[in-house]
C-alpha positions, 0 to 999 in steps of 0.5 A: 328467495335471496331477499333477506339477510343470509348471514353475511357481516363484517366479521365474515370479511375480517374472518377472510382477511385473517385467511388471507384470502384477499391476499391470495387473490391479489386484492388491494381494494374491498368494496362493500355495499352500504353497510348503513341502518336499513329500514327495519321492514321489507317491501316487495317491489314486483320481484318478491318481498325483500328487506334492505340486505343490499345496503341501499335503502338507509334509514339512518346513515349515522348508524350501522346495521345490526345485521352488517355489524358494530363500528367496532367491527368495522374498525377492527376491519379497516385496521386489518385491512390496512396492515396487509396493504388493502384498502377498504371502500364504502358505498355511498347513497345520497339520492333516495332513502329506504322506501316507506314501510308500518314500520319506518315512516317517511323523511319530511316533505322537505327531505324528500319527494315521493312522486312523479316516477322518473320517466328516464327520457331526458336529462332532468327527469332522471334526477328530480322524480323517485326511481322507481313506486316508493323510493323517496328521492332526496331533494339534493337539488334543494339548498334549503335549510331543513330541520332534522327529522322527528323520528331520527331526533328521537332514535337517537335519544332513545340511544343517547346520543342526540346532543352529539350528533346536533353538535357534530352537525353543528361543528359540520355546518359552521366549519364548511359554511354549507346551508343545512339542506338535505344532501350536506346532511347526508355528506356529514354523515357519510364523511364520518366514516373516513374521519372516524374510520379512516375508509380509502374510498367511496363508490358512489350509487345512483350517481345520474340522478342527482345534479352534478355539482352535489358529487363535487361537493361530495368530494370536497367533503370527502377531501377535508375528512380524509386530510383530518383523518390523517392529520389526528392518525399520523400512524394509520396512514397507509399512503399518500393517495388522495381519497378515491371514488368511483361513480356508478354512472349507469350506463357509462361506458369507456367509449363515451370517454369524459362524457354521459350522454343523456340525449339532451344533454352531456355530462363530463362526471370526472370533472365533478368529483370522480377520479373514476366511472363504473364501465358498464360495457366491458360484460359486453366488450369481453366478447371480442379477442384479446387484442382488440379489447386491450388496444381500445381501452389502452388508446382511450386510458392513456389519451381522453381519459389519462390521469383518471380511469374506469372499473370494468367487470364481468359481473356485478350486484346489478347488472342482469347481462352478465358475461358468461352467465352459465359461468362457462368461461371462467378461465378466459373471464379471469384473462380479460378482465385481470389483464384488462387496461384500467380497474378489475372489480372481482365480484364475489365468486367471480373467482369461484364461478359462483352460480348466478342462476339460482332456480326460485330467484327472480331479478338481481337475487340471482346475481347475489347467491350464496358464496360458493365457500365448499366447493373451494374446499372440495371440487377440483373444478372451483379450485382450477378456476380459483388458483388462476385467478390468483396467479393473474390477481397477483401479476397484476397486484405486482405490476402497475404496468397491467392496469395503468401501463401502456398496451403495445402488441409484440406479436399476433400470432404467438399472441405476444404483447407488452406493458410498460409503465414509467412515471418519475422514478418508477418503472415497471414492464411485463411481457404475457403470452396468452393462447401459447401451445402447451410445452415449450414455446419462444417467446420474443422479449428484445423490445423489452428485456436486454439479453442476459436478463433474468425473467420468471414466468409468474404462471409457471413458477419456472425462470428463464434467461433472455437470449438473442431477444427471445427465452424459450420456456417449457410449460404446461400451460397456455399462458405465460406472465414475465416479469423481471 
């Protein structure tokens, strides 16, 4: 059950974007899995029969799957998204094709390996070994010249474009001066969507298993498409931003700072192409106060990690310890991670509480059901726990000082803190109360806010006028967001 497609495609994201429901969110960025060609068969992996609907088992990275779209689509995305100022991130897989199937046969031996199965004891074998029984692990150790495989040389002349695809090679080849192995294939071919489509970022699979320098040289790649980019589209360029990526280093957490450790070996990934890691311990971390969360990853963002970042989350595609799985907390969950220093990564139903315990489904199906898109309509519940998460979505969307600005407690009991973000001529400060009694509360603001300013609670709606270094404010509510 929830191992096949179910109907989700690019033309559903477009369909929310002309909703707005992004905006109402206060998303700025769209991640979405691989939406590369899958293989065309399914495999069962020891958790059921399954088809590659996840995006993570290419069979052609030239190609977009049929059932994910057309480029048109995905151009027609990326445009909308641009012009309601989000940006739209791919995923990137260079490590493994899709696995062997009757119907798609394998990459040539000088493509790829089929076998040990990595053991996962040592830095090395993670990375030259197949993650798990038939995942071929692309050999991007190797810079050996190889010749592109049979089947794709006849796929695309069954679809007409082989002698553009070797020309562009070709073109690829020479400008950059990499041999033609294997993983500068694969980045061609993933860097073709930031200069055909103009994508803002990557977020990059299974990035421990392959030798660091490969991502280095990802990001060079990525650098050049995205300047040419540019160059050729001067009117669709959003902003001055450099290409970002984020890398799914599993089992990184904030508390390695620079470094993955591997037990015989660390590596520091942020200087090999990422600007930023997939934190996989704030599931874990959300468990402890607000304070003792927001203080550790403000004291690690702005000192080992300052000019680069993490993206935290409390559920994902593919972690099986979710926080708050029975979706319990819902409320609080929003709190922390809107409020979290660093990057929120809002997975699909996160908003919405989602179920992630589906009764038929085993291993990650669970964690990938279908949205929840009724019981937005219909159950007050969902739509509490949704309106929430927008008010905090869009505090945070409206204050760079929340994710990049500095932490200071203003008072523990209220629960009073401040966040301030000064960087040449940009400035921006908040004051947010969470736990508050419900009706009127006082609120000191004088470390921040002069008396005789203006402030709005961004919960409430209501606005208030800073005396004596305090406001005082009526609400129903137990949270209180000021911002100028």
């Amino acid at each position: 059950k929830l191992r096949g497609f179910e109907g989700g495609d690019i033309r559903g994201v477009i369909q929310k974007l002309d909703e707005g429901y992004f905006e109402k969110l206060g998303i700025t960025a769209i991640w979405m899995t691989p939406v590369v060609e899958q293989i065309h068969d399914g495999v069962d992996e020891g958790t059921g029969y399954t088809y590659g609907f996840h995006g993570y088992w290419a069979k052609d990275w030239t190609a977009l799957d049929p059932s994910f779209g057309t480029k048109k689509d995905l151009a027609e995305l990326v445009q909308k998204a641009h012009a309601k100022g989000i940006r739209i991130l791919l995923d990137a897989v260079i490590n493994h094709t899709g696995p062997v199937t009757a119907e798609d046969v394998a990459y040539p031996n000088d493509w790829v390996r089929t076998s040990p199965k990595c053991t996962y004891k040592s830095y090395d074998t993670y990375i030259n070994c197949t993650l798990v029984e038939n995942l071929p692990d692309v050999k991007t150790e190797s810079n050996e010249a190889v010749t592109l495989p049979p089947f794709l040389i006849e796929k695309w002349k069954k679809e007409g474009r082989y002698e553009q695809e070797v020309a562009e090679l070709d073109a690829f080849f020479t400008k950059t001066g990499y041999p033609r192995a294997p993983k500068y294939y694969i980045m061609k071919w993933l860097s073709d969507y930031i200069t055909d489509f103009g994508i803002d970022g990557y977020r990059v699979d299974t990035v421990k298993h392959t030798y660091e320098d490969v991502w280095a040289d990802f990001k060079k790649v990525c650098d050049g498409a995205f300047e040419d980019f540019k160059k050729n589209n001067p009117e669709k360029v959003l902003d001055n931003n450099a290409f970002f990526t984020v890398g799914e280093v599993y089992g990184y957490n904030i508390g390695g700072k620079k470094l993955y450790d591997f037990g015989d070996k660390k590596v520091n990934y942020f200087e090999n192409g990422f600007t930023s890691l997939i934190n996989f311990d704030f599931r874990n971390e959300a468990k402890l106060n607000y304070e003792p969360l927001f203080s550790k990853y403000n004291g690690i963002l702005q000192n080992d990690l300052k000019d680069n970042t993490v993206m935290n989350y409390v559920s994902s595609h593919d972690d099986s310890y979710p926080y708050d799985k029975k979706r319990e907390k819902t409320l609080e969950s929003g709190t922390k991670l809107l409020l979290a220093p660093g990057i929120s990564q809002v997975y699909y139903g996160d908003e919405t509480a989602r179920s992630l315990d589906i009764p038929g489904t085993t291993g990650d199906a669970t964690l990938r059901s279908m949205m929840n898109w009724d019981e937005i309509k219909t159950n007050p519940e969902t739509q509490k726990v949704l309106l929430h998460w927008q008010k905090l979505g869009n505090f945070r969307k409206n204050h760079i000082s929340i994710g990049a600005g500095i932490h200071q407690e203003i008072s523990q009991s209220p629960y009073l803190f401040s966040r301030t973000f000064t960087k040449d001529n940009l400035s921006d400060s908040v004051v947010v109360g969470l736990d508050l009694p419900k009706g009127s509360k006082e609120i000191s603001v004088g470390t921040i806010f002069e008396d005789g300013t203006k402030l709005k609670d961004a919960y409430s709606g209501k606005e208030v006028m800073v005396l004596n270094g305090k406001v005082i404010i009526d609400t129903g509510f137990d949270i209180v967001l000021l911002e100028k």
